[in-house]
C-alpha positions in Angstrom: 0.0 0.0 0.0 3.0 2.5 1.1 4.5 1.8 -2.6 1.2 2.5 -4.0 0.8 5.9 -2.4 4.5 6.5 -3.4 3.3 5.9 -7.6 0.2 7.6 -7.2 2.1 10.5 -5.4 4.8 10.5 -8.1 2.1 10.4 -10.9 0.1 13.1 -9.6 3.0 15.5 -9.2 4.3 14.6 -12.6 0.6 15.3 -14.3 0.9 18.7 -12.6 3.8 19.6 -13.9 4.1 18.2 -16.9 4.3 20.6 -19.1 6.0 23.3 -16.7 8.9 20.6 -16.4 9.3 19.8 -20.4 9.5 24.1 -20.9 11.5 24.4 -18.3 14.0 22.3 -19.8 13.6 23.9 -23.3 13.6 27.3 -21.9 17.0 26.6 -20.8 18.1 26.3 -24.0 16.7 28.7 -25.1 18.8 31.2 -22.7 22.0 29.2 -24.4 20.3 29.9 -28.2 20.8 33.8 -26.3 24.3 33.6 -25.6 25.0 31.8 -29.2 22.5 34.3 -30.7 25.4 37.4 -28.9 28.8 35.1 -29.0 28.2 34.5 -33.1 25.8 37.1 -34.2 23.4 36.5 -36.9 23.5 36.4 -40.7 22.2 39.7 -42.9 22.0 37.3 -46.2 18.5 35.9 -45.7 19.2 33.6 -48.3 21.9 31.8 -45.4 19.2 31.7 -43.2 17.0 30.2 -45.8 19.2 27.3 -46.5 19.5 26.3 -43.0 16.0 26.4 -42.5 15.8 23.9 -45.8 17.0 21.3 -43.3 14.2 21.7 -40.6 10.9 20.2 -41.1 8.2 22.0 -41.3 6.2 20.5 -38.3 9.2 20.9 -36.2 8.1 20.5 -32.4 10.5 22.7 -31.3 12.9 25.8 -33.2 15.0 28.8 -31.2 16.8 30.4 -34.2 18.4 34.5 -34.6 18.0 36.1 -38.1 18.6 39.4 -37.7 22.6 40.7 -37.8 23.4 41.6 -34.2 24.9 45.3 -34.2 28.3 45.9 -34.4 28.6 47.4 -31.0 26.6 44.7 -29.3 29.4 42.1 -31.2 32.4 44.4 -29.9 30.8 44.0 -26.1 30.1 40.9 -26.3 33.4 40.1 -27.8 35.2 41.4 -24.6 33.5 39.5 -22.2 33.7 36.5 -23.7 37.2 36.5 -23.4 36.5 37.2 -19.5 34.2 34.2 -19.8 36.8 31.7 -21.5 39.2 33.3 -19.1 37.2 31.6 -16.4 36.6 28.2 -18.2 39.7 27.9 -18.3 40.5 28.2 -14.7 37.8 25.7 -14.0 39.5 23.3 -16.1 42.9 24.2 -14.5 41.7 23.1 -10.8 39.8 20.2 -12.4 42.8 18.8 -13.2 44.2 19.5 -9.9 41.7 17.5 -8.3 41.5 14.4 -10.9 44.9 13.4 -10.1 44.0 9.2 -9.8 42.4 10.0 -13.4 43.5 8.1 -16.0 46.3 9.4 -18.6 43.6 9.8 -21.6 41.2 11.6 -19.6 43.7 14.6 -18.0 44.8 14.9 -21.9 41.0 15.2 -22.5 41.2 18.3 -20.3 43.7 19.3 -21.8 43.0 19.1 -24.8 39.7 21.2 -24.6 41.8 24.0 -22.6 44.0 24.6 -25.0 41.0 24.9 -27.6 39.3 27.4 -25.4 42.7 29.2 -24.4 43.2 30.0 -28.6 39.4 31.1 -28.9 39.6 33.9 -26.0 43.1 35.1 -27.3 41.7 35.2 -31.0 39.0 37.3 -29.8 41.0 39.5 -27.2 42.8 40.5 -30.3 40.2 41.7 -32.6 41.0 38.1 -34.9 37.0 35.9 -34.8 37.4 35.8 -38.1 40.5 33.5 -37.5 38.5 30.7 -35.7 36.8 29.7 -38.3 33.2 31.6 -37.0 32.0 34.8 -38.6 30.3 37.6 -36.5 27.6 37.1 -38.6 26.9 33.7 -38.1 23.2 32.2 -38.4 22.8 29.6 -35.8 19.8 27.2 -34.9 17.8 24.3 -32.8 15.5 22.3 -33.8 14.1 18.9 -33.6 14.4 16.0 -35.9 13.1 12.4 -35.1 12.4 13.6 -32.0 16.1 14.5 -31.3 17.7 17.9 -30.8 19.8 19.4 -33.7 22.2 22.1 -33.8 23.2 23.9 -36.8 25.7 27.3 -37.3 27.2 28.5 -40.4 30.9 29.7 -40.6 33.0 31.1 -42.6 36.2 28.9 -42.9 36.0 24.9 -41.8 40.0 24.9 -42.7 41.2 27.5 -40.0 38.6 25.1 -37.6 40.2 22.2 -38.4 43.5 24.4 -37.9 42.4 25.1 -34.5 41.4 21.5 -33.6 45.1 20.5 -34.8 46.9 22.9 -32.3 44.5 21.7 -30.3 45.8 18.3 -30.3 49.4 18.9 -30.5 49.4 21.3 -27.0 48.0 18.7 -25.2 48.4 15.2 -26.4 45.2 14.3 -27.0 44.2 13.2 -30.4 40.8 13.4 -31.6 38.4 10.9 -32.5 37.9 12.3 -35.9 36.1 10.2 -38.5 34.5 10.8 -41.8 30.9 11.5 -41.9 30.0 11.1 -45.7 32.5 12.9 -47.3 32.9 15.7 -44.0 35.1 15.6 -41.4 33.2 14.8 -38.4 33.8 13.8 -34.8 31.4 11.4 -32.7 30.8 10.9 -28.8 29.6 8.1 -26.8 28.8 7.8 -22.6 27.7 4.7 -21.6 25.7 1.8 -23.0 22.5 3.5 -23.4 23.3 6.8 -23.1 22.9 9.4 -26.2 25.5 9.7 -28.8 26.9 13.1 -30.0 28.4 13.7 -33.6 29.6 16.7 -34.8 30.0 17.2 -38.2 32.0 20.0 -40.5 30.3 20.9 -43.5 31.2 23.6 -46.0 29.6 25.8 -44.5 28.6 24.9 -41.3 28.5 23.6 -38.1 25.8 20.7 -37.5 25.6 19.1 -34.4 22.9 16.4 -32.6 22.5 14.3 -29.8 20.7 10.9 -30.9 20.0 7.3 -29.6 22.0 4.4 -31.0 18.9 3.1 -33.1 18.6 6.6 -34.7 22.2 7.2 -35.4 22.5 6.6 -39.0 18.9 8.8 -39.9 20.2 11.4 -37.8 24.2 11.5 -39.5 22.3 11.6 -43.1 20.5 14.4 -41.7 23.5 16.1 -40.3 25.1 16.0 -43.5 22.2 16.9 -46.0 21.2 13.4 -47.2 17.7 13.0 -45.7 16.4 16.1 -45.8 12.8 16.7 -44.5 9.7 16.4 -47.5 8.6 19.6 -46.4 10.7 22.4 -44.8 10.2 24.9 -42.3 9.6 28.5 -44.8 11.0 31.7 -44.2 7.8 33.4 -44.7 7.1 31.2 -41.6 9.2 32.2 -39.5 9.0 36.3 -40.0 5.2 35.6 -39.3 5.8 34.1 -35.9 8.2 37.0 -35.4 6.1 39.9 -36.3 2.8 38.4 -34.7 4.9 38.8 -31.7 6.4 41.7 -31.7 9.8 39.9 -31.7 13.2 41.3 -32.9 14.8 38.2 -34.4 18.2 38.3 -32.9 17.0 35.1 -31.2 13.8 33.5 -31.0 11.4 30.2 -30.8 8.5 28.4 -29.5 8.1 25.1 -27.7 4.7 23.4 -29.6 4.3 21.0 -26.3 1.4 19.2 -28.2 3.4 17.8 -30.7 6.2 17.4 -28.2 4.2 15.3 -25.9 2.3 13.3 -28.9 5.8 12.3 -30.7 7.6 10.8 -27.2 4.1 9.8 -25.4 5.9 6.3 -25.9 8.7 7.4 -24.5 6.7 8.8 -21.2 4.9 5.8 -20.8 8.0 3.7 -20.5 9.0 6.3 -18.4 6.2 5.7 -15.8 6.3 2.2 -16.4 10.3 2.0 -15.3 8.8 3.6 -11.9 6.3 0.9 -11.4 8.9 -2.3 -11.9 11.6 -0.5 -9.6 8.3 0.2 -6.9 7.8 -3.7 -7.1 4.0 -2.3 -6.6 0.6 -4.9 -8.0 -0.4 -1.7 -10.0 -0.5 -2.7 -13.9 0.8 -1.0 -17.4 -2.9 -0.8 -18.1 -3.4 1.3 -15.2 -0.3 3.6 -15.7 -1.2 3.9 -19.7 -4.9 5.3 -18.6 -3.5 8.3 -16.4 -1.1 9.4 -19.1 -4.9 10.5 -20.5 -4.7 13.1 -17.8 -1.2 14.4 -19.0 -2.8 14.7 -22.4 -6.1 16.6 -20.8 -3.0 19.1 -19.3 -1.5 19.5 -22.2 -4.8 20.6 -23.6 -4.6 23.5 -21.6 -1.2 24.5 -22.1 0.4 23.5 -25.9 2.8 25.9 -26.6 5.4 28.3 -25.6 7.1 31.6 -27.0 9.6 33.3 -26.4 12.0 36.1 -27.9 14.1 39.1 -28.0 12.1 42.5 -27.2 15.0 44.7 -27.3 18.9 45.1 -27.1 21.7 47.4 -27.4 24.7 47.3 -26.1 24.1 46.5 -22.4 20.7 46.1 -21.8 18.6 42.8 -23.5 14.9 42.4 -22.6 13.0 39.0 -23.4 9.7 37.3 -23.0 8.5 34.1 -21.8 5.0 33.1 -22.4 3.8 29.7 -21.4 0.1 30.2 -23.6 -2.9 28.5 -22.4 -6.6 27.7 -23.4 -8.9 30.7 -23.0 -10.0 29.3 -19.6 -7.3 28.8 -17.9 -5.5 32.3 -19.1 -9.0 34.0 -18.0 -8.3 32.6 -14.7 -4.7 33.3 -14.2 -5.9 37.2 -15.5 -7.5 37.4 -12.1 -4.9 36.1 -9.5 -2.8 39.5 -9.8 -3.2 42.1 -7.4 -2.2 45.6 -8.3 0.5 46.1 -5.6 0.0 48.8 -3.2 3.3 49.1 -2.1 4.3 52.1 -3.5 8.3 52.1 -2.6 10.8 50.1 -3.3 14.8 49.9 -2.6 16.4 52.0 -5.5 19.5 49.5 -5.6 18.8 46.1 -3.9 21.5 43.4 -3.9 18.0 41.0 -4.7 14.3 41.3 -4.0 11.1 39.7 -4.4 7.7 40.7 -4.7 4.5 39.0 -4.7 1.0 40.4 -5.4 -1.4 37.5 -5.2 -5.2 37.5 -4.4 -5.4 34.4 -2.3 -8.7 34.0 -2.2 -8.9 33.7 -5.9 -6.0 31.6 -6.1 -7.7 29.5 -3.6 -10.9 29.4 -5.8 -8.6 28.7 -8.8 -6.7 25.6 -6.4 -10.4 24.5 -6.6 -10.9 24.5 -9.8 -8.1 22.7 -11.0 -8.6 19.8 -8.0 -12.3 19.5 -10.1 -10.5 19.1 -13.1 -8.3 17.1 -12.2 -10.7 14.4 -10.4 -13.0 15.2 -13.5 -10.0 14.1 -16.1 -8.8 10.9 -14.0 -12.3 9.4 -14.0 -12.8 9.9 -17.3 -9.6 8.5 -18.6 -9.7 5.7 -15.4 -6.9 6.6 -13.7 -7.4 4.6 -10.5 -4.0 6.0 -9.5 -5.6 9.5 -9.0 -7.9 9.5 -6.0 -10.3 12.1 -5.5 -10.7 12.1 -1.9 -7.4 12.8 -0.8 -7.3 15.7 -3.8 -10.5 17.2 -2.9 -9.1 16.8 0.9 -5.5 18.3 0.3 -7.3 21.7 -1.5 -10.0 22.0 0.8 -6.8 22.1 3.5 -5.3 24.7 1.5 -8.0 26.9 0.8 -9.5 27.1 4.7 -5.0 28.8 5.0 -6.1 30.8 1.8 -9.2 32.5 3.0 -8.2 32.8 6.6 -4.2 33.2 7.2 -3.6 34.6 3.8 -6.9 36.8 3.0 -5.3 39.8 4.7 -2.4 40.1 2.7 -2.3 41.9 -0.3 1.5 42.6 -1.7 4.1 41.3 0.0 7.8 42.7 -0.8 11.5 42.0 0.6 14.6 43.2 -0.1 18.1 42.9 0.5 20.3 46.1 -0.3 23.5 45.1 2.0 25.4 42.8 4.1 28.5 41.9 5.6 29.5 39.1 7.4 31.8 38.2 10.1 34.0 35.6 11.0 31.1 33.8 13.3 28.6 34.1 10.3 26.8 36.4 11.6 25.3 39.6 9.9 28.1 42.8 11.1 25.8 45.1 8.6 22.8 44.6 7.2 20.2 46.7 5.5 16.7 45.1 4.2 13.0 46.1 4.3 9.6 43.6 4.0 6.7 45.1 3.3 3.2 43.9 3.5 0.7 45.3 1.4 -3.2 45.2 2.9 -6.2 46.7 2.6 -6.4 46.8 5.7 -3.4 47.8 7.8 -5.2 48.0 11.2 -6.2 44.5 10.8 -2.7 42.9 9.8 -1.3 45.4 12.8 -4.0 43.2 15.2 -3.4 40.4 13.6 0.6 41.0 14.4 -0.2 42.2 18.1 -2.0 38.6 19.0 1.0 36.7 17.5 3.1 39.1 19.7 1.9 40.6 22.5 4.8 42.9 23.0 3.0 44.7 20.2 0.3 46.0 22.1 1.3 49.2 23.1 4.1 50.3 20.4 2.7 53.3 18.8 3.4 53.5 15.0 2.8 57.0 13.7 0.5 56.5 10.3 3.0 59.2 8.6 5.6 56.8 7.7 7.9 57.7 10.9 9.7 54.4 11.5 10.0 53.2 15.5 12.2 51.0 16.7 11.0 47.2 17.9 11.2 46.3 20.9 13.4 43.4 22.5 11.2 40.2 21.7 9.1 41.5 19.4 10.1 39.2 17.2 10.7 35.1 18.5 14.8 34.4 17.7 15.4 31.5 20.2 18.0 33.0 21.3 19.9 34.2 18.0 21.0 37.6 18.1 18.9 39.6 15.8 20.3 43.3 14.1 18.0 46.5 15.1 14.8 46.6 13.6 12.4 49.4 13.1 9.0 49.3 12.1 6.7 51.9 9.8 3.3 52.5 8.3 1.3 53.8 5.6 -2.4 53.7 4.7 -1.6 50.7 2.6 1.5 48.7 4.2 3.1 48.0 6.8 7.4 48.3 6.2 9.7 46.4 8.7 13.3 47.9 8.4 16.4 45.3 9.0 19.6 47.3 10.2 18.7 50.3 8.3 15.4 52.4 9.4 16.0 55.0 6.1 16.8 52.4 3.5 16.8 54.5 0.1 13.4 53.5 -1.7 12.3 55.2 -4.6 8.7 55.1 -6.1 8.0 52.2 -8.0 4.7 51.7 -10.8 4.1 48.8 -13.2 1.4 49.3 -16.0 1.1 45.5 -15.9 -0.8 43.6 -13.1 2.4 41.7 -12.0 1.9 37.9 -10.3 5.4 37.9 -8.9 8.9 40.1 -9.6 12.3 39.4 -8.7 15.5 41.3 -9.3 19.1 40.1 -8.8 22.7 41.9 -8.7 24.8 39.5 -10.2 28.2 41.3 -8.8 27.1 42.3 -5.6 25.4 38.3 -5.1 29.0 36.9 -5.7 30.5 39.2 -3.8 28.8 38.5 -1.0 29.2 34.8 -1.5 33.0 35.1 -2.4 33.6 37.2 1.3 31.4 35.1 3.1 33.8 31.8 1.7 36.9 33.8 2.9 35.8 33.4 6.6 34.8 29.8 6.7 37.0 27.7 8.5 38.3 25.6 5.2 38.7 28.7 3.3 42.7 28.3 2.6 41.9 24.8 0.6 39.1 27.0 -1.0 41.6 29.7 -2.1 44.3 26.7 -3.0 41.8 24.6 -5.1 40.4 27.7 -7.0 36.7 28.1 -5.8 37.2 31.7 -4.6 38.9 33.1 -7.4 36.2 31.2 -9.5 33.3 33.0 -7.8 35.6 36.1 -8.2 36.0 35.9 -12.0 31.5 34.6 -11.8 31.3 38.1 -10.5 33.2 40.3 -12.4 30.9 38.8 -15.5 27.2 39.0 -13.6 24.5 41.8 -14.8 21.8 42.8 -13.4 18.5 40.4 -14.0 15.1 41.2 -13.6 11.8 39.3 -13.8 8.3 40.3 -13.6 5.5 37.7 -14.2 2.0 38.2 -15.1 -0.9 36.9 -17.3 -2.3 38.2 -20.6 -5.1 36.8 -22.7 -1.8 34.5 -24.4 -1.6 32.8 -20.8 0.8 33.1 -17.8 4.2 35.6 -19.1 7.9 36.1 -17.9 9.6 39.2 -19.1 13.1 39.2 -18.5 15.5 41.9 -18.2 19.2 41.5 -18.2 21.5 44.6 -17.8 25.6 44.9 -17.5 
């Protein structure tokens, strides 16, 4: 019975997240697609792009592709970090060697062998010289899927100064490379173990194709890499500028996620998947059983078949992109009503990271309920015992009594960190963050507060925003040390200060009913993390194996990132902002 409950528990939160887990993985890419999309640029003759797009069917589940020529500017900026970023790969490599000394002979040359290929890229590009690698700074590049399998594909401008660089390569460290002939083209190929995916890379005339595959797909997927099973029908150029200008989208790099398709081509796959489970579990519960519920995964997917995403804007140290996970009509309708407008009205002009949340939880609640009817509805009509609806309807009824009740008071919530410094003991030496809590009713939360803490009762808080200090034990800490704290109000929130009663805050408006916003300071993150690693008590083997001059050179390459999420009539949206 306990491995039952473990399956059905298993199944349940994979039908939930289904389709959150497969974009997550492809959105993931697609933030690599944006690092090709700035590392190589983009082709200006469309006829380039054209002919890679020849090779991609035309009901492709997946694409992330950049047309448009990145500007020179952006190319020159990018250019210089990257030699930063190989910088650090480098360094990586250099203590993983350290620390694989009982490895064998072929595998330190391995390292080798791929550090002096990365050493030659940076320097080529710290001095002005791309074009010598082999890559053009106008290079078209592209995923997609064929046969179910992931394909890569960038054009260059000279396979011999490649095939140059691979040489060096090999003579620097020792290693020589597994190269082959695929066809007539140079190619190289890569195997893990038994099962695991192949990779084979292959140099055309003028490009760069690359795919992961299984062994039983191997030789379809090398004919593809090298032109000789080409799709019956390609993916159209006239397409593709559709998909961009129906979405506002730049092309400097861009694609969707059709989760349908993506779902209907491996629901095989999926259902050996859950099947695997079921043998290890040792459980009485039958493929019969485990085939109905993946019914409910296709009811979910229903709901949410595709995602966007693509390039807004950029210049020269600023990018903005979007996410959007569309839905059915129903389900965006509802997730439309979950935002509250925040009233918050400040926040920190310069945090280290924050957070905000604007949730109405009584209509998440009511939305909680929904899908746990949906949910019961699907299993019963596809016969998934696995699914059962008395413990569903019981687990949401649980969480709706906290929704209505604990949560219905809160409006906006919002934290922030904007400094902090640590000592030797771990503990905070300066500090300075602020939480507020948004409410419509600020008297309310404040009684709410004074019951949970009694020491409460008789602090006067002036409503003019005048902070006052806390009292000793206003807050529970067991004992822990806490910094000063001070605590404000408004007609709309209530602001705890951490260290700092006059943080600098700055007025803050969105024209967008946001669900959730987060913003992080790359630099000032690591540096935190880098100082805090110098005062642990292992921090000389640390410093000796690398890891703090790592998180150093992490640093020194961070931007700022920003994230606001809300819900349009396309379904639930990200919008990402990345600045250096």
């Amino acid at each position: 019975m306990k491995t039952l409950l473990s399956i059905r528990k298993v199944l349940i939160n994979g039908l939930m997240i289904a389709s959150t887990s497969l974009a997550v993985s492809y959105t993931a890419t697609a933030h690599a697609e944006g690092f090709f999309s700035k590392l190589f640029g983009s082709s200006s003759d469309s006829a380039s792009f054209e002919s890679m797009l020849s090779h991609v069917p035309a009901d492709t589940a997946y694409m992330m592709a950049n047309k448009k020529p990145i500007p020179k500017e952006v190319m020159d900026f990018h250019m210089k970090r990257a030699k930063d970023t190989f910088a650090m790969i480098s360094k990586m490599q250099y203590q993983a060697k350290k620390q694989t000394k009982d490895s064998d002979e072929g595998e330190n040359k391995g390292q080798a062998f791929f550090k002096a290929l990365t050493e030659e890229f940076a320097n080529k590009i710290a001095d002005g010289k791309y074009e010598d690698t082999g890559f053009s700074p106008k290079a078209t590049s592209l995923i997609y899927g064929y046969k179910d399998m992931p394909v890569m594909r960038i054009s260059i401008s000279d396979k011999e100064k490649i095939m140059e660089m691979l040489k060096r390569a090999e003579e620097d460290s020792g290693y020589k490379l597994d190269l082959t002939k695929c066809g007539k083209f140079d190619c190289f190929k890569a195997s893990g173990k038994k099962d695991a995916p192949q990779m084979a890379a292959v140099l055309l005339e003028n490009q760069l194709a690359m795919s992961l595959f299984s062994k039983e797909k191997s030789v379809e997927l090398l004919d593809h890499l090298i032109g000789k099973s080409d799709p019956k029908e390609s993916y159209s150029e006239k397409k593709w500028d559709t998909f961009l200008e129906s979405n506002n989208y730049t092309g400097y790099g861009d694609g969707y996620i059709n989760l349908k398709k993506l779902y209907n081509d491996n629901k095989e796959l999926i259902s050996e998947g859950f099947f695997a489970v079921n043998e290890r579990s040792k459980s009485k519960v039958s493929d019969e059983e485990i085939q109905a519920c993946t019914g409910v995964i296709d009811d979910h997917i229903k709901n949410m078949p595709e995602i966007i995403f693509g390039t807004k804007s950029l210049d020269v140290k600023k990018m903005d992109y979007e996410f959007v996970f569309k839905t059915s009509s129903g389900v965006s309708e509802v997730l439309q009503g979950i935002a509250n407008t925040t009233n918050i009205a400040k926040r920190s002009e310069d945090p280290i990271f924050d957070l905000g949340v604007n949730v109405n939880f009584q209509k998440f609640g009511a939305a909680l309920t929904t899908y746990s009817a949906f949910l019961v509805d699907s299993a019963e009509a596809n016969k998934c015992t696995l699914i059962n609806a008395k413990d569903v309807r019981k687990s949401m009824g649980g969480m709706m009594l906290v929704m209505n009740m604990g949560l219905s008071q809160f409006k906006s919530i919002y934290l922030s960190l904007n400094e902090l410094e640590m000592d030797e003991r771990m503990q905070p030496k300066k500090i300075d963050a602020i939480l507020s809590i948004g409410s419509d009713s600020v008297d309310g939360l404040l009684g709410m507060a004074t019951m949970m803490s009694p020491v409460l009762a008789n602090l006067k808080i002036p409503k003019d925003g005048t902070p006052v200090k806390l009292p000793a034990g206003a807050i529970p800490s067991k004992g822990m040390p806490l910094p000063p704290l001070s605590i404000s109000r408004s007609d709309t929130a209530i602001n705890i200060m951490i260290g700092n009663d006059k943080p600098a805050l700055k007025d803050y408006k969105s024209d967008k009913a946001e669900i959730m916003s987060f913003a992080m300071d790359g630099k000032r993150y690591y540096k935190i993390l880098t100082n805090v690693m110098k005062t642990l008590p292992k921090a000389k083997d640390a410093q000796d194996e690398g890891v703090i001059d790592m998180m150093e050179s992490m640093g020194s390459l961070m931007g700022k990132i920003q994230e606001e999420i809300h819900a349009d009539k396309r379904g639930l949206v990200i919008d990402y902002h990345l600045q250096y």
